[in-house]
N, C-alpha and C positions, 0 to 999 in steps of 0.2 A: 234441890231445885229452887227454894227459895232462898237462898245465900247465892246463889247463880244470878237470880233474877235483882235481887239488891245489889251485885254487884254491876252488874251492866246496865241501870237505871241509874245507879251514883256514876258511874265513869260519864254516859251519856249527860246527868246534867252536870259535871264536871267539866265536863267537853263545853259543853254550851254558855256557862259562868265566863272559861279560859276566851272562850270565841267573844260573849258579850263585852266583855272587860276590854279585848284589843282592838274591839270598833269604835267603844267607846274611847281609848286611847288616843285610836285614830284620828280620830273629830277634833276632841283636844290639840294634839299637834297642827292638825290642820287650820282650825283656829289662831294660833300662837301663828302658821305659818302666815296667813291672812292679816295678821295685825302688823307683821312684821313688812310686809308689803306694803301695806297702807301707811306705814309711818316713809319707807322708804320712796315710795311713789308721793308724799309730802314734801320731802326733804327736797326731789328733785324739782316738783311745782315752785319750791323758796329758790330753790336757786335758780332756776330759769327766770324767774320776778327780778330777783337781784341783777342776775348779769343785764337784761333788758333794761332796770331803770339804771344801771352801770353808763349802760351806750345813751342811752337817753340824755345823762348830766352828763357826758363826756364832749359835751362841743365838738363832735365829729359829725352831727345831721345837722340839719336845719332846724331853726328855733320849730317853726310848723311840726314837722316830723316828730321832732323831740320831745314837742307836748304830748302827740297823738300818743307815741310808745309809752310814753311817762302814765298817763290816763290810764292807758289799758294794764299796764303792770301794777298800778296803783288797786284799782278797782279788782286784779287776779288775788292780790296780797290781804283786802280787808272783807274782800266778800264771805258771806257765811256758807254754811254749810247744802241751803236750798240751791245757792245761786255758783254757786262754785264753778259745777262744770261748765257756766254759761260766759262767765268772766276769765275761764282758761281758753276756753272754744275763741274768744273776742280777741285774747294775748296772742294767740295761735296767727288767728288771720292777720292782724294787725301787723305781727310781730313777719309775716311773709309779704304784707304788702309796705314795710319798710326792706327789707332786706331784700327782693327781688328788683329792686328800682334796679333803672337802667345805671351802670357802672360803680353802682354800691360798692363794689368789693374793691374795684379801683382805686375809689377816692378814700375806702378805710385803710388800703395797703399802703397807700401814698403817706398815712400819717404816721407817728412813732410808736404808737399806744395800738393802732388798729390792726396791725395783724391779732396779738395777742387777745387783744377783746371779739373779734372774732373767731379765732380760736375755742377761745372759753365759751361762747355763743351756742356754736356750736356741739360743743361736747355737751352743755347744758339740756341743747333741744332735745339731743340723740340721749339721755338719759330717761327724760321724760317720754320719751316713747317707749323704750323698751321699761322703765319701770311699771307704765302703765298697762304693757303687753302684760307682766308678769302680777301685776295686779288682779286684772281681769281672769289668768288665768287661773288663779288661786281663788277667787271668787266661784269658778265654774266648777272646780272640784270640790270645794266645801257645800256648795250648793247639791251635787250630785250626791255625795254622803251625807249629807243631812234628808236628802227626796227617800234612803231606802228604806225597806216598809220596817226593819228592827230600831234602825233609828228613831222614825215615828212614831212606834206603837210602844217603845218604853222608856219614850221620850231622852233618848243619849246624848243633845247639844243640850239637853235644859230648853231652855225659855229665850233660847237665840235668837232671834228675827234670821231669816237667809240674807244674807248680805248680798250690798247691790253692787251691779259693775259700775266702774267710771270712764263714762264715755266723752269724749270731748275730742275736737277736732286739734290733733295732734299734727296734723304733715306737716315734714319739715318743709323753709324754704328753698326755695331750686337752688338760690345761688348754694346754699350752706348743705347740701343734698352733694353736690356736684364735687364737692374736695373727694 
């Protein structure tokens, strides 16, 4: 009775070791996958900066215009980490109230250089949306695995803060919506 009973309390906390260990895995990976987002959803914030102050120096807008883009892509590029989503938010709008002007696409088609930089414009924009889609998504599932009560009560991220979404006013422009 008692070799019965030791056996099926060792299997039991056996069981429960093999279970702790793969939530804790779990996190882990989730984590990795979380970073790996965030560096990608960076990469795409530099290059949407880049191709904007691209068209900005490329004497295809008006000097006026070209400061404004230039400013705001400046200011997305050395802003820290408080003000970030606020100076992507500013690229966003900026960046659509250049590019919506009345026959924008027109006057860039007309030139040698401006299909292509629009082009690239645009694949830039659509990066950053959907990297930050997948960003955010990966935030809400790390977030949900770190909220359950075994994670909590034997602490399985460590001393992680729950990571935050990044939120900023991403819509693309219409003209650059409409290809």
């Amino acid at each position: 009775m008692t070799t019965t009973l030791i056996l099926v309390v060792g299997a039991l906390v056996l069981l429960m070791a093999v279970y702790i260990s793969w939530r804790a895995g779990r996190l882990d990976r989730l984590h990795i996958r979380l970073e790996l987002a965030r560096e990608s959803l960076d990469a795409a914030l530099v290059r949407r900066t880049a191709v904007c102050l691209e068209l900005a120096a490329s004497r295809l807008l008006d000097p006026a215009t070209s400061l404004v883009l230039a400013a705001a892509a400046h200011e997305a590029r050395t802003a820290g980490p408080e003000e970030r989503e606020h100076a992507e938010s500013d690229l966003s709008r900026t960046l659509r109230a250049v590019v919506d002007q009345e026959r924008f696409r027109d006057r860039l088609a007309a030139t040698p250089a401006g299909p292509d930089l629009l082009e690239e414009l645009g694949a830039a924009v659509a990066k950053v949306l959907y990297a930050r889609r997948f960003y955010n998504n990966a935030v809400a599932v790390t977030r949900t695995a770190q909220r359950r009560w075994l994670a909590r009560t034997l602490r399985l991220a460590g001393y992680t803060e729950y990571p935050s979404f990044f939120e900023i006013d991403d819509a693309p422009p219409q003209a650059l919506a409409a290809e």
